[in-house]
Steps between C-alpha positions, in 0.01 A plus 500: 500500500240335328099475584418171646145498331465490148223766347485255196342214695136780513556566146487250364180327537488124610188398265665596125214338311665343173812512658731227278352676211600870635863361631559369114453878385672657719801236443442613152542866535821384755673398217485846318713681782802611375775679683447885518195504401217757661174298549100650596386215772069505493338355768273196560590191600658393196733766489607429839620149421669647242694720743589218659611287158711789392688563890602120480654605103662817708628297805617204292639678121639834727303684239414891566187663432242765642154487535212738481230380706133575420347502879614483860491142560725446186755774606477316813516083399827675262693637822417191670595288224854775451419570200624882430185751398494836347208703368385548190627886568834423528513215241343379175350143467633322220298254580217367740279238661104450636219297501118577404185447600359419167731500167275436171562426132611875413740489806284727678531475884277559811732613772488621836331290763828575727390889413917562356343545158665915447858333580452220273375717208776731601748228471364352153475787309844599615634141426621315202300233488302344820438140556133385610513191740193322498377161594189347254263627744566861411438438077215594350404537158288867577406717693130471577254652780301182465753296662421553889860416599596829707827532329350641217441799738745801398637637840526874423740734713314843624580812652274428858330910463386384082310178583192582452596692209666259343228201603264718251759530245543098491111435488480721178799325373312174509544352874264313618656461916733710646611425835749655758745253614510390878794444716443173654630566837457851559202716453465730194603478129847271402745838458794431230857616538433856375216566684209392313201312467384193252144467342472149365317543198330297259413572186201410210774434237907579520540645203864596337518825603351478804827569712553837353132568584526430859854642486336859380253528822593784710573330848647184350857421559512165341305217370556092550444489100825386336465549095728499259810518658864328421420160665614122471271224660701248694259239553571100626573233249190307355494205651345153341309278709 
């Protein structure tokens, strides 16, 4: 017997901003499925759509894959969607899927305003390559503190007893605000799926090597910074007017 609700309808959310642009990606990265293969699903909006591009390829081709889902609400949009997941324990991407935040001219990424940003690492690193869906909004050409748009703030994962700890570590590092995250409809801190908190942090100048400075703070369990890592950028078609 079968749920009469479906979870994806809460997922999903009803005001995807750029949302022809974000369905042509993930139609893109659709077209890459191929039978057996092991796939890392991020998490954003744009990587649900794609979840729902590739179950149509699934439903209509009969084609077989698993997927590795990066937070609950993916794991949760693929069972609705019956599309088969594993973890990355059991199984090895050999390739994956996700959006950004911001993606820049080295292919650098700001990740993690859904706070998934360990399992999304986890899944890159561990994947072949990985396949950035962005719409033109998210392109920028650097990464600079003197653009106030707050996705330029690195979301930083932290063991809840090291905050303070770690809020003096970032200062000397060069951060300029550091903020614990809210929950929105609860009181207290947003708390990630292993039990952690998120300082939103920005930052006088990102600097390459900046990652594995925030990575070596003692309390730290991962960073939003995405650099140099095995990525493509799927982006939409330029358009003339």
């Amino acid at each position: 017997m079968e749920w009469l609700n479906s979870i994806s309808e809460d997922i999903i959310p009803t005001n995807i901003t750029n949302k022809e642009e974000k369905l042509e990606v993930a139609r893109k990265v659709a077209e890459k499925v191929k039978d057996g293969d092991v796939i890392g699903f991020g998490s954003g909006s744009t990587s649900y759509l794609a979840a729902i591009e590739i179950a149509n390829r699934i439903e209509k081709e009969n084609i077989h894959i698993l997927a590795i889902p990066t937070s609950y609400e993916m794991k949760a949009l693929c069972q609705d969607l019956k599309i088969p997941t594993t973890s990355i324990l059991a199984n090895k991407p050999d390739w994956g899927f996700d959006g950004a935040d911001k993606v820049n001219k080295h292919n650098w990424l700001i990740k993690g305003r859904g706070a998934a940003m360990l399992k999304e690492k986890l899944n890159m690193v561990n994947a072949g390559i990985t396949y950035i869906l962005v719409d033109k909004s998210k392109i920028v050409d650097e990464f600079n503190s003197e653009n106030s748009d707050n996705n330029l703030t690195i979301p930083i994962e932290v063991l809840p007893e090291a905050v303070n700890s770690v809020k003096e570590a970032l200062e000397d590092l060069g951060a300029e605000e550091t903020v614990l995250r809210k929950a929105e409809k609860k009181d207290g801190p947003v708390i990630t799926e292993s039990g952690n908190v998120i300082l939103d942090t920005k930052f006088v100048e990102i600097y390459d090597g900046l990652e594995e400075d925030i990575k070596s703070i003692v309390g730290v369990i991962e960073s939003g910074l995405f650099m140099d890592y095995s990525v493509e950028i799927i982006k939409p078609e330029e358009r003339k007017d």
